[in-house]
C-alpha positions as CSV (number, residue, x, y, z in Angstrom):
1,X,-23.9,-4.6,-15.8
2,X,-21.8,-7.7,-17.2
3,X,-18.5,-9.3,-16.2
4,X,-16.8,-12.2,-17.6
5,X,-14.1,-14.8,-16.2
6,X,-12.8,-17.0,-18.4
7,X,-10.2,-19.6,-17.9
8,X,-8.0,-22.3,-20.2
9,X,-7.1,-25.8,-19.9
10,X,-2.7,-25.9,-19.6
11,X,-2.6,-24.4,-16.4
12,X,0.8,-24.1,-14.7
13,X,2.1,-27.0,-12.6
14,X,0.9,-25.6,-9.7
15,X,-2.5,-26.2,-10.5
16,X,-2.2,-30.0,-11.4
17,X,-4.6,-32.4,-9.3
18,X,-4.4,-36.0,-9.1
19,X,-2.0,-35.4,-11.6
20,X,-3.8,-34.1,-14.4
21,X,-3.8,-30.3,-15.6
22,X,-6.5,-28.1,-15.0
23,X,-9.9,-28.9,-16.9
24,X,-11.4,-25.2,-18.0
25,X,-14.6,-26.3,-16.7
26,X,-13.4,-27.3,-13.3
27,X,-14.2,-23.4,-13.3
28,X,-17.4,-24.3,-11.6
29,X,-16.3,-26.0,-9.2
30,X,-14.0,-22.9,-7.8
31,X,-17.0,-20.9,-8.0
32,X,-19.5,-23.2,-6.7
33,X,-21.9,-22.9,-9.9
34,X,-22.3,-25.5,-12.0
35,X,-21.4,-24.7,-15.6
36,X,-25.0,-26.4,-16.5
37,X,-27.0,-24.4,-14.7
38,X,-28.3,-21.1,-15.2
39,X,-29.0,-19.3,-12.0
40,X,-30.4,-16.4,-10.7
41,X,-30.2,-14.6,-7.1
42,X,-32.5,-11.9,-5.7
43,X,-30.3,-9.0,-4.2
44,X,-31.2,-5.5,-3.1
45,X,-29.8,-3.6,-6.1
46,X,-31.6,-6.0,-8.4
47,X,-31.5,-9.2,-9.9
48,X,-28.2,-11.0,-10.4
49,X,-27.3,-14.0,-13.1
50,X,-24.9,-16.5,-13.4
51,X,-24.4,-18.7,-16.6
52,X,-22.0,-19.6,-18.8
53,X,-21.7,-18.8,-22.9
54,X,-18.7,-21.8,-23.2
55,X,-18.0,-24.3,-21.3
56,X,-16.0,-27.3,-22.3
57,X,-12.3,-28.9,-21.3
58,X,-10.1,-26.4,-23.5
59,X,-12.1,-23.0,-22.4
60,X,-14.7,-22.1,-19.6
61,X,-16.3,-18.7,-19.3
62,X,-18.8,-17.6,-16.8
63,X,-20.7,-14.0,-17.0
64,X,-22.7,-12.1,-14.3
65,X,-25.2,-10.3,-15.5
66,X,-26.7,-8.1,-12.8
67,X,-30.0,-6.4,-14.0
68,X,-30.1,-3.7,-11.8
69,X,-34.3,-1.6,-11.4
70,X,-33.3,2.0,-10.9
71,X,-36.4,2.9,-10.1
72,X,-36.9,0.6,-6.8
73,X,-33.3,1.9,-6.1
74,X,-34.3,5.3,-6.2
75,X,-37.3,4.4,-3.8
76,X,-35.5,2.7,-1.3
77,X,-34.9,4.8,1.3
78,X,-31.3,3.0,1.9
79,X,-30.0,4.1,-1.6
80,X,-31.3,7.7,-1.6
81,X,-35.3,7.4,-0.1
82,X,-38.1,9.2,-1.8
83,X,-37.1,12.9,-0.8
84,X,-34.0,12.6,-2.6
85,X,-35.8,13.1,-6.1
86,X,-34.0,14.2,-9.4
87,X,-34.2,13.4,-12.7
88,X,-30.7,12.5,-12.8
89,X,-31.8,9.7,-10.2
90,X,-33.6,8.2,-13.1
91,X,-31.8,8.7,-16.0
92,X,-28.2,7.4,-15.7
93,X,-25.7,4.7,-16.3
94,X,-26.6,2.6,-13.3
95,X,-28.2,-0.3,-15.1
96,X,-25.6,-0.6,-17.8
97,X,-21.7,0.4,-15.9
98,X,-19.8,-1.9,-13.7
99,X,-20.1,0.2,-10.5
100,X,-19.9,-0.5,-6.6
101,X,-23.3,-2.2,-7.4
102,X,-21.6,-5.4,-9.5
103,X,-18.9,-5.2,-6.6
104,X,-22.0,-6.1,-4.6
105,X,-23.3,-8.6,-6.7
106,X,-19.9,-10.4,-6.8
107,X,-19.1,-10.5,-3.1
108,X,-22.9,-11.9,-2.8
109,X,-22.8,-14.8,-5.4
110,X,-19.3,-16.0,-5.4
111,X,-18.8,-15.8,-1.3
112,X,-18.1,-19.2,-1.1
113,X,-15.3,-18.7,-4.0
114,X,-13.4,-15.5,-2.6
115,X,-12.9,-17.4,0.5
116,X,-11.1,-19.8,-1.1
117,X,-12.4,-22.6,-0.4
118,X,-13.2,-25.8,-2.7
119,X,-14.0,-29.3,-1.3
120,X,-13.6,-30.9,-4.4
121,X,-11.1,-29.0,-6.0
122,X,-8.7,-27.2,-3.4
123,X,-5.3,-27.7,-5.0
124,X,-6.5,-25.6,-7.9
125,X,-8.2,-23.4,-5.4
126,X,-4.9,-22.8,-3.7
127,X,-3.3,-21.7,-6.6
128,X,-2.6,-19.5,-9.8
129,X,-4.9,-20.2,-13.1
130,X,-4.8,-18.9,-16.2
131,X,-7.6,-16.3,-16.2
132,X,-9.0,-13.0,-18.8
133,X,-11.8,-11.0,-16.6
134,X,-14.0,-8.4,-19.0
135,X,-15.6,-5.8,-17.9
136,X,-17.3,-4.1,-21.4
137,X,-18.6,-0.9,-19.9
138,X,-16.5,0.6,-16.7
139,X,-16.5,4.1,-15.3
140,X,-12.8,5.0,-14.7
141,X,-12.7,8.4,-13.5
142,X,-8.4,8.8,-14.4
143,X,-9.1,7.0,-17.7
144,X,-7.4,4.2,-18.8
145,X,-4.2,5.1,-17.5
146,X,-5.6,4.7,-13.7
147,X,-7.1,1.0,-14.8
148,X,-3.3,0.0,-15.6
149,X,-1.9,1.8,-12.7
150,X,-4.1,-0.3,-10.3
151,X,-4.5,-3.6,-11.5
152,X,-0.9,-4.2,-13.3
153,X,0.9,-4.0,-10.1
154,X,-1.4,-7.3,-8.7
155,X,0.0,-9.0,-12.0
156,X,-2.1,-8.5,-14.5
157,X,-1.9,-7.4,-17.9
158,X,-4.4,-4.8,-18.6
159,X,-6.2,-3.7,-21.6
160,X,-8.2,-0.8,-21.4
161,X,-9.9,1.0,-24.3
162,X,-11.8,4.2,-23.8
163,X,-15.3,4.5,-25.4
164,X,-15.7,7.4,-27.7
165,X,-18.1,9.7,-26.0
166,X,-20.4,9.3,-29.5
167,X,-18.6,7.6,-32.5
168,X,-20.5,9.9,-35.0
169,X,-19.3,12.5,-33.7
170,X,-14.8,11.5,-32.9
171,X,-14.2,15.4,-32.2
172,X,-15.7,15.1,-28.7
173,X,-13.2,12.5,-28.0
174,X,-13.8,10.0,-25.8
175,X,-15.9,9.4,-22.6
176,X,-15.2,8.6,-18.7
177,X,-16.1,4.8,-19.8
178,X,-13.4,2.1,-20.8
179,X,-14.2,-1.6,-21.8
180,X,-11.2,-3.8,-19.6
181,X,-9.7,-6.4,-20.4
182,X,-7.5,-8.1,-18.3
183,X,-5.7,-11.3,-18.4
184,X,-2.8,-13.4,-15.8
185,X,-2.0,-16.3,-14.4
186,X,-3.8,-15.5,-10.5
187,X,-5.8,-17.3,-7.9
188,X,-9.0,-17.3,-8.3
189,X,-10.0,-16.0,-4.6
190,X,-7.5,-13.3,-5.3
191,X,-8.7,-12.2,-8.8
192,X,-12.7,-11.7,-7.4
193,X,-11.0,-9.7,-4.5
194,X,-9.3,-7.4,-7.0
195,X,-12.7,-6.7,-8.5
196,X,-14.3,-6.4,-5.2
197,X,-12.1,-3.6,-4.6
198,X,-11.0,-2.0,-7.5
199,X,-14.5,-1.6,-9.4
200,X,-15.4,0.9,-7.1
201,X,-12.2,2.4,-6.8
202,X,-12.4,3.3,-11.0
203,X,-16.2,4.5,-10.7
204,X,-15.3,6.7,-7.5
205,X,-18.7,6.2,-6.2
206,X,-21.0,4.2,-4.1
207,X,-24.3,3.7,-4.5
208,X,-25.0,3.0,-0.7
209,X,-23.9,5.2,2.6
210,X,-20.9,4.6,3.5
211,X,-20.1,3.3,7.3
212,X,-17.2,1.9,9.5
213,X,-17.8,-1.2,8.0
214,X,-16.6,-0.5,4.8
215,X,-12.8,-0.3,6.4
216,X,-13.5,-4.2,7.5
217,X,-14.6,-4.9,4.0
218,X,-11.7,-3.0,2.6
219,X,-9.1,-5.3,4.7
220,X,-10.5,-8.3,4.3
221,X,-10.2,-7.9,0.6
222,X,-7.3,-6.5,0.6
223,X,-5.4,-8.8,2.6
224,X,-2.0,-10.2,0.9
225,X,-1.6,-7.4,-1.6
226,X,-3.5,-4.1,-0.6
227,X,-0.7,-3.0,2.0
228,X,2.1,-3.2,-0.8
229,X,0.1,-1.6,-3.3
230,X,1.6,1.7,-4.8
231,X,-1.5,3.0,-5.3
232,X,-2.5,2.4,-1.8
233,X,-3.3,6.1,-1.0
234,X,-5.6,6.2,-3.0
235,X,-7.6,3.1,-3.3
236,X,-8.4,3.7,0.6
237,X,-9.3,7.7,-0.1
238,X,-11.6,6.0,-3.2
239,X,-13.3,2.6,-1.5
240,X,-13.8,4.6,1.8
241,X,-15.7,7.9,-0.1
242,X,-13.1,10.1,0.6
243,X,-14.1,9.7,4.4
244,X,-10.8,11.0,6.4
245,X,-11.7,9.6,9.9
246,X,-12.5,5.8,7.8
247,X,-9.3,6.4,5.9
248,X,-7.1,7.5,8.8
249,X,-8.6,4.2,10.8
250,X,-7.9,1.8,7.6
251,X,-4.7,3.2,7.9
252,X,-3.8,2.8,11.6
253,X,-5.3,-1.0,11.2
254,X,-3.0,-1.8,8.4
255,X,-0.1,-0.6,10.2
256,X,-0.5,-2.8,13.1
257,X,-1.5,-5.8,11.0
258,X,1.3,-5.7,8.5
259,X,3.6,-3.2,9.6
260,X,4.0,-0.8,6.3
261,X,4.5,2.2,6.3
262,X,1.7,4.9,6.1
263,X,0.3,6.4,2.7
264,X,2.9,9.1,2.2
265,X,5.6,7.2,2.1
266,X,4.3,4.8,-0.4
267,X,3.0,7.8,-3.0
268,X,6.6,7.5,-3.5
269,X,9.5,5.4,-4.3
270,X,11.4,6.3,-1.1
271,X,10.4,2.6,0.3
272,X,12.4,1.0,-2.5
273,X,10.1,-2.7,-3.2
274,X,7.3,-1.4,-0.6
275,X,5.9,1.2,-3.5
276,X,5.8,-1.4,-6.3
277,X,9.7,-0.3,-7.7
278,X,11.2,-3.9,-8.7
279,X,14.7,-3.7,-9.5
280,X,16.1,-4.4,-12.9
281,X,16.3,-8.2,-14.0
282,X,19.5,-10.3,-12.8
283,X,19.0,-8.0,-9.7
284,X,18.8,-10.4,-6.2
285,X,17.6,-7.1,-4.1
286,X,13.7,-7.5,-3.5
287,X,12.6,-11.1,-3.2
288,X,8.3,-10.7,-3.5
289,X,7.8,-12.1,0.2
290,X,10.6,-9.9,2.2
291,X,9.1,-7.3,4.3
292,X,8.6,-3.7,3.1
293,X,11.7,-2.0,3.2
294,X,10.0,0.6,5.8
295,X,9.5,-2.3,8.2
296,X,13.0,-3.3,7.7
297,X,14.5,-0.3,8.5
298,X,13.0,0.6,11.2
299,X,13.3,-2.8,12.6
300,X,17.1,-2.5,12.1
301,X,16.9,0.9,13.9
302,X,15.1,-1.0,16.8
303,X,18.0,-3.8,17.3
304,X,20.7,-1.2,17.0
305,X,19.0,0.5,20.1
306,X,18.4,-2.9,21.5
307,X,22.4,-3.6,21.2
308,X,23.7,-0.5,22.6
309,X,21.3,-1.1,25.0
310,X,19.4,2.8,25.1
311,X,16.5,3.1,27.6
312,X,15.9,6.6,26.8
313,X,15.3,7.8,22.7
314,X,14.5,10.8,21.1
315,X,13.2,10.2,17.4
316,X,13.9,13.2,15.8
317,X,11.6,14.0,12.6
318,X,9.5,11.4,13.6
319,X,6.6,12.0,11.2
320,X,3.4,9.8,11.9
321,X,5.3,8.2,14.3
322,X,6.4,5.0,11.8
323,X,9.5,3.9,14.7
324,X,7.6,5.4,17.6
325,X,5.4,3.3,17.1
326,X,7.6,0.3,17.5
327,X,9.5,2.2,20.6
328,X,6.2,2.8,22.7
329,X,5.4,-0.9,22.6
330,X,8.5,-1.7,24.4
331,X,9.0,-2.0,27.7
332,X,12.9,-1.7,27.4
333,X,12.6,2.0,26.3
334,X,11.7,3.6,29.6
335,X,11.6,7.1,27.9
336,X,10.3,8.2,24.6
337,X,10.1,11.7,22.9
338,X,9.2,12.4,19.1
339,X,9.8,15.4,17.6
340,X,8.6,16.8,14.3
341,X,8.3,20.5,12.5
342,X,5.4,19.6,11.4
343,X,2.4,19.8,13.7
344,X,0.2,17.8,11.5
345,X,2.4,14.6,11.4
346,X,2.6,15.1,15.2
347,X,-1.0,14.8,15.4
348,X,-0.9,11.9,13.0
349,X,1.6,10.1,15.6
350,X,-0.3,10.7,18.9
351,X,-3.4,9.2,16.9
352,X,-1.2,6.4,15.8
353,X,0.0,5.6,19.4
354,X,-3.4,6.4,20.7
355,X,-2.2,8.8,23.4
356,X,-5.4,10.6,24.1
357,X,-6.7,6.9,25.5
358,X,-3.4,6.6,27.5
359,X,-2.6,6.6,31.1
360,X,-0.9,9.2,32.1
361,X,2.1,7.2,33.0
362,X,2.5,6.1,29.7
363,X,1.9,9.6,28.5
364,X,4.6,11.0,30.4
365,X,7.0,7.8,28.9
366,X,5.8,8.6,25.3
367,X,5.8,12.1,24.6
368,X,5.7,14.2,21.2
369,X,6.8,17.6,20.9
370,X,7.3,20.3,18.1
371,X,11.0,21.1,16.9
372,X,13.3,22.1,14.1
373,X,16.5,20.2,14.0
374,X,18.6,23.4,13.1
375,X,17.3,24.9,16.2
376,X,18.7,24.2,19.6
377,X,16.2,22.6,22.2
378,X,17.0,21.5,25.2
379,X,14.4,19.3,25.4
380,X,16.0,16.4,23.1
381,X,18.8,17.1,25.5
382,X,19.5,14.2,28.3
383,X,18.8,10.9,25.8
384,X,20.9,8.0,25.4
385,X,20.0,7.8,22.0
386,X,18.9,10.0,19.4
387,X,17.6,8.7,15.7
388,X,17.6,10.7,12.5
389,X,15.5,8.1,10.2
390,X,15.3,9.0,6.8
391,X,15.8,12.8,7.9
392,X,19.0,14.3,6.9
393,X,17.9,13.8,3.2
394,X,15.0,16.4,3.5
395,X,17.3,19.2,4.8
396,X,18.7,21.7,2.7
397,X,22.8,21.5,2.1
398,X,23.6,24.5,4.1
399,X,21.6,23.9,7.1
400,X,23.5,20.3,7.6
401,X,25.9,22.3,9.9
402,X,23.0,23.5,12.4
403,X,21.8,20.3,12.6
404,X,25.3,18.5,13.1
405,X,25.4,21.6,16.1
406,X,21.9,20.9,17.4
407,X,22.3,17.4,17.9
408,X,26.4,16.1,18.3
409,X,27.5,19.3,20.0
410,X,24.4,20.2,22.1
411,X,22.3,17.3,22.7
412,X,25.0,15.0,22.9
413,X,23.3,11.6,23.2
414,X,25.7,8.5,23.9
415,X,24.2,7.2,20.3
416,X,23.5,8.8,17.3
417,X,21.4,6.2,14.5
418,X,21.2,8.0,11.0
419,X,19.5,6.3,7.9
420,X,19.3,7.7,4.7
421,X,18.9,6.4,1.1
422,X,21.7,4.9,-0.7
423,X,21.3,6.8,-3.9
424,X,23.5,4.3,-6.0
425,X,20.8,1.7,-5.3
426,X,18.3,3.8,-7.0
427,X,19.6,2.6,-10.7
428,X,17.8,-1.0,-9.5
429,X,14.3,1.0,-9.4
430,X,13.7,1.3,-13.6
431,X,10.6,4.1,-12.4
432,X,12.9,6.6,-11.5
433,X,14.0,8.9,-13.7
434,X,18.0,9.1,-14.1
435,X,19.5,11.2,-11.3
436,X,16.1,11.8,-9.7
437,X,15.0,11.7,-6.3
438,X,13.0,8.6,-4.3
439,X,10.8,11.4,-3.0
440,X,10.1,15.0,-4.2
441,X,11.2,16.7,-0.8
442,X,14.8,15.2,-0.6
443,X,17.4,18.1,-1.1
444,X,19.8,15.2,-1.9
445,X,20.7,12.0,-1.5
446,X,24.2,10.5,-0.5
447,X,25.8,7.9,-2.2
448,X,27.7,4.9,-0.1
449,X,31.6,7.1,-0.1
450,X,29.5,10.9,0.6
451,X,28.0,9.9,4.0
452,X,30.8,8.0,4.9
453,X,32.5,11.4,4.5
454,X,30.0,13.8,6.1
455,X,29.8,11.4,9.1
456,X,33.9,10.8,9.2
457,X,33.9,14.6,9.7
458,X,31.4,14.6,12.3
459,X,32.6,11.9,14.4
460,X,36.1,13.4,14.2
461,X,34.9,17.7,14.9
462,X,32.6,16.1,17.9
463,X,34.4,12.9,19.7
464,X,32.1,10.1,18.0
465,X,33.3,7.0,16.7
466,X,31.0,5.7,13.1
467,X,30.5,2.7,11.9
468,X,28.4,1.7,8.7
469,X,25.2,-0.5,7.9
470,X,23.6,-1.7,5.2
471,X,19.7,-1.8,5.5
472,X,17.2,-3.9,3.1
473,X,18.2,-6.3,0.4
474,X,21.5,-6.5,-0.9
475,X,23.3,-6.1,-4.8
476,X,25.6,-8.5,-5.3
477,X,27.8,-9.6,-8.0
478,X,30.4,-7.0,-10.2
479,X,29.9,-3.3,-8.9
480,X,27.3,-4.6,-6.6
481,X,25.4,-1.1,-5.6
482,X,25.0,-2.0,-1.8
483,X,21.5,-2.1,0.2
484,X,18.7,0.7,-0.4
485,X,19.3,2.4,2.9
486,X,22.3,3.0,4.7
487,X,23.1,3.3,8.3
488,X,25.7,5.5,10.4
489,X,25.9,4.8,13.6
490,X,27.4,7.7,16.0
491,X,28.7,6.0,19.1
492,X,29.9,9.4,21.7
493,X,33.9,8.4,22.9
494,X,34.3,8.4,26.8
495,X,37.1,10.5,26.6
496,X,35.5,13.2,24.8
497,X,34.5,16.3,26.9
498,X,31.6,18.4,26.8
């Protein structure tokens, strides 16, 4: 198994030191390994070497070479044991294809270098050089399309050429393999990381059981740039083995670190900048450090509460529980009630709020309960505020008038929060498709003037007053196209009766 790094003198300004650009060979000194040296390390899958072919001021390159013995794999009893025979054990690509075993090797010889940490040479540790990684022989079960669709959105550019399955014979096209090349302007730290991860992620396979300490491994590594990923989904499903309860406890530990939103809502473009849609140039909408629209929203959603000053919400299609989240870990909100159709995403939520581990005070505050919007219940009745987030859009046209009954005529809360996309804003995301959707179960979506005029006609047939909110970054300039979600908020008139 081989990998190459190879970096260039001319490094942005960024990189200077002592004010002088980057030396390629100062290389070694990011990843602890002198370029003089050759070096080898003992590791379980094998035997692991460091050198490198060039090495001067204009161009550095460094290879690890891990000779892998597939034999003593076999025979160890922590990679299969000796009652696990097959030929298949014996004969296969594992001493020649980048697998989870070079991830191994990497995170074993450059430690030092993925923490990001260099004594002698930590301004250019700290930032972006110029680097081309080459991986000749990769298994990428997705082809090459998959190797683009994971490492271009961490900035790379990516070159991946499939292998002919045999080139004497073209007509049985190509094979699972590619040879990848990828070059970009990263940090070093942050470009091992990538491999770490990814590698793994192509091959769709470990060579070693896989534990609960593969989710630390995965966020460590993935720290900075795995929670915005838009192929988040299914990077976890892959480096954790398909393992649901490893997956669904990566997932809860992201959430509370970073504050995204879970994997369904990034498998599509419904979270704007959060699922890896940058807006078209001369656009000032998503700035690359701003919070994921998901956390913005419902963080607006939360101070809206906050300033009509609700103790008691009912989050109605709550789904895994994104803003209940935020509502059950405060105080101010003496009473909590989610509700969902779904019976699945209620599950979801109560693991998410860890309810089974509660007290059963704080289960009576926070409670979750299965109901249709279009369907009166007089258990969302009795709230001071009720919140449609990123609802409305998933019912069907002619079912808006049972839900406008269900909730303004017979739960009458004092406050009504609705969100839903702003569809003009969608022209800034150049991955959608022209008059498409931000998620394939929307019915609709509303632009800026059409919920102004559903909720105008609510507010009037119900005694509401409605104001309007932009939520997420803001268009400007000539026919500036607004924020990416909108906000009504439904406040009930004193006068109004019953």
């Amino acid at each position: 198994m081989l990998v190459t790094l190879t970096t260039t003198a001319g490094a942005p300004a960024g990189s200077v030191e002592h004010g002088a650009l980057l030396d390629a060979t100062d290389l070694g000194y990011l990843l602890h390994k002198h370029p003089a040296r050759a070096q080898s390390f003992d590791l379980p899958v094998g035997t692991a070497h460091v050198f490198y072919p060039e090495a001067d001021a204009a161009r550095c390159t460094v290879a690890l070479l891990l000779e892998v013995d597939p034999v003593g794999i076999v025979r160890n009893k922590r990679f299969g044991g000796r009652d696990a025979f097959s030929l298949a054990q014996y004969v296969n690509d594992r001493p020649y294809a980048a697998s989870s075993m070079l991830a191994v090797a990497l995170g074993a010889v450059f430690r030092t270098a993925m923490t990001g940490r260099c004594d002698a040479r930590q301004a250019l540790a700290d930032g972006p050089v110029p680097l081309e990684i080459h991986v000749p022989a990769l298994p990428c079960r997705g082809g090459a399309r998959l190797a683009e669709r994971l490492f271009e959105p961490l900035g790379w550019t990516v070159e991946a050429t499939p292998e002919p399955l045999d080139p004497t014979v073209p007509e049985w096209g190509d094979s699972r393999y590619v040879d990848l090349r990828l070059s970009g302007t990263v940090r070093l730290a942050d470009a091992l990381h990538h491999l770490y991860v990814l590698l793994p992620v192509l091959d769709d396979a470990k060579h070693y059981w896989v534990t609960g300490d593969e989710v630390d491994k995965l966020l460590r590594a993935g720290a900075g740039w795995l929670a915005e990923h838009p192929e988040r989904d299914q990077i976890m499903r892959r480096y954790l083995a398909h393992q649901r309860r490893y997956v669904e406890d990566a997932t809860d530990r992201l959430v509370t670190l970073d504050g995204v939103a879970p994997p369904e809502d990034v498998a599509s473009p419904e979270d704007g900048a959060a699922e890896g849609d940058v807006p078209a140039a001369g656009s000032d909408a998503v700035g690359t450090t701003a919070p994921t629209l998901a956390r913005q929203r419902a963080e607006a959603v939360l101070a809206t509460l906050h300033e009509v000053g609700a103790s008691s919400v009912v989050d109605l299609g709550c789904g895994e529980g994104a803003l209940l989240r935020l509502l059950a870990a405060d105080r101010r909100f003496t009473r909590v009630l989610g509700t969902d159709v779904a019976a699945r995403e209620l599950e979801k939520a109560a693991t998410r709020l860890r309810l089974e581990d509660a007290s059963d005070a704080e289960r009576e505050r926070v409670r979750l309960v299965q109901s249709s919007l279009t369907y009166r219940d007089e258990r969302i009745a009795g709230f001071d505020a009720a919140v449609l987030m990123e609802v409305i859009e998933h019912v069907d046209p002619p079912r808006l008038g049972a839900l406008e009954r269900v909730v303004f005529a017979e739960a009458r809360p004092g406050t009504v929060v609705v969100t839903t996309p702003n569809v003009e804003y969608n022209a800034l995301y150049p991955s959608l498709e022209e008059h498409g959707h931000r998620h394939t179960d929307h019915r609709f979506e509303w632009t800026r003037a059409e919920l102004q005029a559903w909720a105008d006609g609510v507010a009037h047939r119900h005694g509401y007053a409605v104001t309007f909110r932009d939520v997420g970054p803001q268009d400007v300039g000539p026919g500036a196209l607004g924020s990416p979600t909108q906000m009504a908020l439904f406040t009930r008139s004193t006068e109004a009766g019953a």
